[in-house]
Structures are given as C-alpha cells and as structure tokens.
C-alpha atoms as a printed R data frame, in Angstrom:
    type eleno elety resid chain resno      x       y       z
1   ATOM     1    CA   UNK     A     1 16.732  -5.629 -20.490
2   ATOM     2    CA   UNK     A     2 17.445  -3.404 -17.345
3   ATOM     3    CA   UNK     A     3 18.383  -6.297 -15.711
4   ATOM     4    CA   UNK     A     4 22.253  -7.037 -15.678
5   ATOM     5    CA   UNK     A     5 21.633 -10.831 -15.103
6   ATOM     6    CA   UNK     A     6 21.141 -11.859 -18.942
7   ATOM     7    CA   UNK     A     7 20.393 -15.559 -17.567
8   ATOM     8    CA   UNK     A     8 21.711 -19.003 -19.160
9   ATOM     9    CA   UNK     A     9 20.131 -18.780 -22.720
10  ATOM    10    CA   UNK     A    10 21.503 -15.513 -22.906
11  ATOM    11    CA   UNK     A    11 25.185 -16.838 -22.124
12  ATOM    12    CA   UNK     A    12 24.159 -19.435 -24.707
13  ATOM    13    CA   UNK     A    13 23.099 -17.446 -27.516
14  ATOM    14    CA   UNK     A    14 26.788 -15.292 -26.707
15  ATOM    15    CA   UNK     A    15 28.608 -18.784 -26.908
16  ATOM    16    CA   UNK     A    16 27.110 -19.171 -29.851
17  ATOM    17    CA   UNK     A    17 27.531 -15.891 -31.657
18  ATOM    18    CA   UNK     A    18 31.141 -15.619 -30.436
19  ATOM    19    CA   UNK     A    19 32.072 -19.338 -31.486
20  ATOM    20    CA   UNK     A    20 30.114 -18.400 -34.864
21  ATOM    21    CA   UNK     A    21 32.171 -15.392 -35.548
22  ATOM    22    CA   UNK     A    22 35.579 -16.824 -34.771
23  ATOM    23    CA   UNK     A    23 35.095 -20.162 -37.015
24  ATOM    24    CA   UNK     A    24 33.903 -17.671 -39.540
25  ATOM    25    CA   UNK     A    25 37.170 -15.405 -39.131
26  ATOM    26    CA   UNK     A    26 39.291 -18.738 -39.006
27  ATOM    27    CA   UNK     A    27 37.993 -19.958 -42.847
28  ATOM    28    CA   UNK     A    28 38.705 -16.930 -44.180
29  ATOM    29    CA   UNK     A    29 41.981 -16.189 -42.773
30  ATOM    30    CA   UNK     A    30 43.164 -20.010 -43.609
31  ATOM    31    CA   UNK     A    31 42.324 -18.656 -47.423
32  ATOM    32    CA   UNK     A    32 44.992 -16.179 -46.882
33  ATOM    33    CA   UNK     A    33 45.874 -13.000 -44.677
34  ATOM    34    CA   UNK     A    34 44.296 -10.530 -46.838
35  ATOM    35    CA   UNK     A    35 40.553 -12.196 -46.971
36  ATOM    36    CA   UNK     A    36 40.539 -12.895 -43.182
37  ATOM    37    CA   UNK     A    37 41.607  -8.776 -42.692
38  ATOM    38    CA   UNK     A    38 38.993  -8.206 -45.598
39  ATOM    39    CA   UNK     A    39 36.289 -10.205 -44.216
40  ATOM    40    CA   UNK     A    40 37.007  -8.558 -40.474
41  ATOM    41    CA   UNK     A    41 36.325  -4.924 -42.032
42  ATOM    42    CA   UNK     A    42 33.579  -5.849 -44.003
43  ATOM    43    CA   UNK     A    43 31.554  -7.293 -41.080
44  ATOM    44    CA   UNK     A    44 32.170  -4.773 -38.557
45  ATOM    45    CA   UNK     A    45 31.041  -2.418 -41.516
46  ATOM    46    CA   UNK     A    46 28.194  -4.666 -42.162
47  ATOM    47    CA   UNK     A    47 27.605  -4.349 -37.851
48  ATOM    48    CA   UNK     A    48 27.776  -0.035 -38.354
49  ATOM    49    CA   UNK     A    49 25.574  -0.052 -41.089
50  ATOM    50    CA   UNK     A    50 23.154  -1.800 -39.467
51  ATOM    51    CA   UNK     A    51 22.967   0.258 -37.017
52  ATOM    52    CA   UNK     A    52 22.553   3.164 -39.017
53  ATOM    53    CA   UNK     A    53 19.572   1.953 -40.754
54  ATOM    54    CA   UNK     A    54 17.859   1.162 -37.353
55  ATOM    55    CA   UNK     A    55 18.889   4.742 -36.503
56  ATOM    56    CA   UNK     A    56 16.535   5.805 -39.659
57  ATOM    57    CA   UNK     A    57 13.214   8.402 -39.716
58  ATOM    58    CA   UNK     A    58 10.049   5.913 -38.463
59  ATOM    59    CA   UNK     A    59 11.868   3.622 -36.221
60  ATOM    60    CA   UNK     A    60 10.388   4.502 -32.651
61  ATOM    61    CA   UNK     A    61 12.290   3.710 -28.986
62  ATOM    62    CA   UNK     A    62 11.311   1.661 -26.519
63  ATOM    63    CA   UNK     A    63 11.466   3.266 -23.591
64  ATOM    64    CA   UNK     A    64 12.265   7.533 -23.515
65  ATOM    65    CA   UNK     A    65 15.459   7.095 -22.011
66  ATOM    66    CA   UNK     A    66 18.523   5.395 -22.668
67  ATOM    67    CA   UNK     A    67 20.522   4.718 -25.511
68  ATOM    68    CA   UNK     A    68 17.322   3.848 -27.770
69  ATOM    69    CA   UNK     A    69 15.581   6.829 -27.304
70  ATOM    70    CA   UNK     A    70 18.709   9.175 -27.521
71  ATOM    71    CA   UNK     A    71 18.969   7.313 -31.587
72  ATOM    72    CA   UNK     A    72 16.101   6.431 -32.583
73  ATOM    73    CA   UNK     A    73 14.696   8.308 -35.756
74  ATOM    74    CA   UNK     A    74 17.513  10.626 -36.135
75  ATOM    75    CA   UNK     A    75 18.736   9.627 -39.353
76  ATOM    76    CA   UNK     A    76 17.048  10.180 -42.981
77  ATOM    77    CA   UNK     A    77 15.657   7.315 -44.644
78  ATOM    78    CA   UNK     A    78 17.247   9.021 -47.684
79  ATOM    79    CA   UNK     A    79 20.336   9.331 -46.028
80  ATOM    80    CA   UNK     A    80 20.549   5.625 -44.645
81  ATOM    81    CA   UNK     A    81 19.571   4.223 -48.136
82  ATOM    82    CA   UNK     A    82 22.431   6.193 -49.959
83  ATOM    83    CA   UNK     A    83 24.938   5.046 -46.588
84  ATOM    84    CA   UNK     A    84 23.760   2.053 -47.450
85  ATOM    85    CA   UNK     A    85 24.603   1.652 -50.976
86  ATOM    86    CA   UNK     A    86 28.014   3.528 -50.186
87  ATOM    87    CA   UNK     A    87 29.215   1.163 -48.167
88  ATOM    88    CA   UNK     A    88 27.822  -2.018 -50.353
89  ATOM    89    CA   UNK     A    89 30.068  -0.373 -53.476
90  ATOM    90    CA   UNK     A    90 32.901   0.364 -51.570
91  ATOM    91    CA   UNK     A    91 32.614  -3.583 -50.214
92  ATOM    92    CA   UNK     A    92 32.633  -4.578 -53.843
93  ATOM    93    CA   UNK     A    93 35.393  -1.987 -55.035
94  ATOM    94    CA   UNK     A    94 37.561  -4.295 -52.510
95  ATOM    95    CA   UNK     A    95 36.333  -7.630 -52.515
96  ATOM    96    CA   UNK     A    96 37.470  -6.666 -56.795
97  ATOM    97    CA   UNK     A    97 41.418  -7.616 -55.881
98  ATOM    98    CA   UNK     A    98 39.998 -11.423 -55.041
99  ATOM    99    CA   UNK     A    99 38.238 -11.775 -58.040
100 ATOM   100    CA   UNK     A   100 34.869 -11.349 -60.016
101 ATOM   101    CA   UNK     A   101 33.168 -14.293 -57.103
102 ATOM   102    CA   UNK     A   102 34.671 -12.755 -54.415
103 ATOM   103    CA   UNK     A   103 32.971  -9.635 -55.581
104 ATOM   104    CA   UNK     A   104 29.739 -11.435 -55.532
105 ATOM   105    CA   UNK     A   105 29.887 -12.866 -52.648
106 ATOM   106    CA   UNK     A   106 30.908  -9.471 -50.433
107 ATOM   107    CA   UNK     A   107 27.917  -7.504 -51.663
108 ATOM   108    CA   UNK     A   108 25.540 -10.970 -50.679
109 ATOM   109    CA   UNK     A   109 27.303 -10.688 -47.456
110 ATOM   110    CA   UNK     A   110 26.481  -7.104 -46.685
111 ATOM   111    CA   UNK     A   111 23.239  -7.566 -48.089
112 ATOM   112    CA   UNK     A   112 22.105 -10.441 -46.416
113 ATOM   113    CA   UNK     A   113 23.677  -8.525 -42.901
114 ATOM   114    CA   UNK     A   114 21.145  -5.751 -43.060
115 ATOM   115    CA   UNK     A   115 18.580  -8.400 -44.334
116 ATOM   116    CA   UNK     A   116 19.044 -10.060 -41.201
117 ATOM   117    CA   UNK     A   117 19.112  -6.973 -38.766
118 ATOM   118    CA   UNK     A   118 16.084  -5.790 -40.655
119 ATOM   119    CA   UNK     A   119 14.409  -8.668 -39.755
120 ATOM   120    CA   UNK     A   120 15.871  -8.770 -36.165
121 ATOM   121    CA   UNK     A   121 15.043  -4.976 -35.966
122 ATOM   122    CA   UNK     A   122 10.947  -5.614 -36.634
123 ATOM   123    CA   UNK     A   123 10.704  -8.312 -34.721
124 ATOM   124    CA   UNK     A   124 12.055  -6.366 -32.111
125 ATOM   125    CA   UNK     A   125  9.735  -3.042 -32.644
126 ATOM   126    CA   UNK     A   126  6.619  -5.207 -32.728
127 ATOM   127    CA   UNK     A   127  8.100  -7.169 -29.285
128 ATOM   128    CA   UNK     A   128  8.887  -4.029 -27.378
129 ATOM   129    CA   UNK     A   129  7.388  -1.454 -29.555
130 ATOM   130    CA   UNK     A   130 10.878   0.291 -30.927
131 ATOM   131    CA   UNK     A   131 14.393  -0.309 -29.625
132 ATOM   132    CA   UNK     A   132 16.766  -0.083 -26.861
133 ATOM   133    CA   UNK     A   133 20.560  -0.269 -26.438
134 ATOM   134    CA   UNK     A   134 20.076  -3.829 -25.973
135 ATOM   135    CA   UNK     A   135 18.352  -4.283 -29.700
136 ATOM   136    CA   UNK     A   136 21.186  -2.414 -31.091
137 ATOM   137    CA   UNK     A   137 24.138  -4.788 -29.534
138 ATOM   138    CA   UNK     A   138 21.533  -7.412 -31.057
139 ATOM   139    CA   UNK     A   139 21.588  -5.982 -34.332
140 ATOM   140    CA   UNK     A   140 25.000  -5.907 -34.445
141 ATOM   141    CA   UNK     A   141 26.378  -9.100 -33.859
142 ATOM   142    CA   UNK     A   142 23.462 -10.329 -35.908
143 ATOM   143    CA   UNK     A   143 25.058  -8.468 -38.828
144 ATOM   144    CA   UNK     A   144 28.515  -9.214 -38.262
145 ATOM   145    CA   UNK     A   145 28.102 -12.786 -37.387
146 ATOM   146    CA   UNK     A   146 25.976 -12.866 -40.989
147 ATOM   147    CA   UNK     A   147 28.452 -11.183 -43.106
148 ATOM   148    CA   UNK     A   148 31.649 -13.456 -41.330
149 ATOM   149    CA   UNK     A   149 29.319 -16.404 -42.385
150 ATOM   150    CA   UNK     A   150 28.824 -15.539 -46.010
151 ATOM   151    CA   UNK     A   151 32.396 -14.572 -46.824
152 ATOM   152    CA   UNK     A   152 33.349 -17.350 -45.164
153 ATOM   153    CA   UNK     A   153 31.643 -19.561 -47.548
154 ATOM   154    CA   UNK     A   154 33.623 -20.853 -50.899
C-alpha cells in the first residue's frame, strides 16, 4: 500500500468500480433528472458515512502513521450509530417525493452501503490488523458503487 504502482488487478478492479458507478448513474438519470441528482447525493453520502463508521471507538490503524492512524478510533460508537441513522432518515425524507418504493429502496441502498463497507472494513482489520488511507478510499467506493447499484435497480 506504500507502493504507488497499484499493479494490473488493481487498474482492473478501478475499471470495474468506475464502469460500475457510471452505468449505475446512467439508469437512474434515464428515469429522470431528479433520481440521477438524487441517487448521486445519496451515494456519496452513503461513501461519507462509511467512513465515519470506520472512524468509530475500537477500530485500530494499521500502521502509526498516515492517514489511518491520524482517524482511527476518534469517533463515538454512539455518535456514529446516531450519524448513521441521521443520514438513513434524511435519505428517506427525500427519496419520499418519488414515492412510497422509492422510499424503500433508498434506505436498502444506504443500508446495504455500510453493510458492505462493514464487511470490507473487517476483512481489512483482520488482513492488516486496522486500516490505512488505502482501506478508506476502499471503503468508499465500495459504498458508493453499492448504493448507485441499488437505486439503480427498478
């Protein structure tokens, strides 16, 4: 990870990601203007948030320097929980304008965003035994592309 050179399956796995996110964006913008701008804000959200909770009490760094170590355990669990729940309301408060499925289906897709960075984020502790700057870029393009994906869908 200190390396610059992030080698051929790590060009891949951006290909991937990127070409992910933008069919993702493209769906929901060819339902109309408003769900593609709604979908963009939710999923960067989604990306935020999931940073936050792998910001929370108990989650060690890597390495004691860089980015990981300057973030790691300095936010509450309490505090990242209630974030949390914030920011899944307020997602649903908007999604409301779209309908009772479109409400649904934007609280699934921030769910299922830190579900997936959650996942991501203890694989990642066990791997390297806490995070880095690296796992946090990972965590959140892994929640963004997951949100895009599920708001996408319908």
């Amino acid at each position: 990870m200190k390396q610059s050179d992030i080698g051929p399956f790590g060009v891949i796995t951006l290909v991937f990601v990127l070409l992910a996110q933008i069919a993702a964006l493209a769906q929901a913008y060819d339902a109309s203007w408003a769900r593609g701008a709604f979908a963009a804000v939710v999923s960067a959200t989604a990306a935020r948030l999931a940073l936050t909770l792998a910001a929370r009490a108990g989650v060690p760094a890597a390495r004691p320097e860089g980015l990981g170590a300057t973030v790691a355990g300095v936010v509450p669990l309490r505090g990242a929980l209630l974030t949390a729940l914030a920011v899944a309301g307020a997602a649903a408060a908007g999604s409301a304008v779209f309908g009772p499925y479109d409400v649904v289906r934007t609280v699934c897709a921030v769910v299922l965003a830190l579900v997936a960075a959650e996942a991501l984020l203890r694989h990642c502790t066990r791997r390297f035994g806490g995070v880095t700057g690296d796992v946090f870029g990972g965590l959140a393009e892994t929640a963004a592309t997951t949100a895009l994906v599920v708001l996408s869908l319908g």
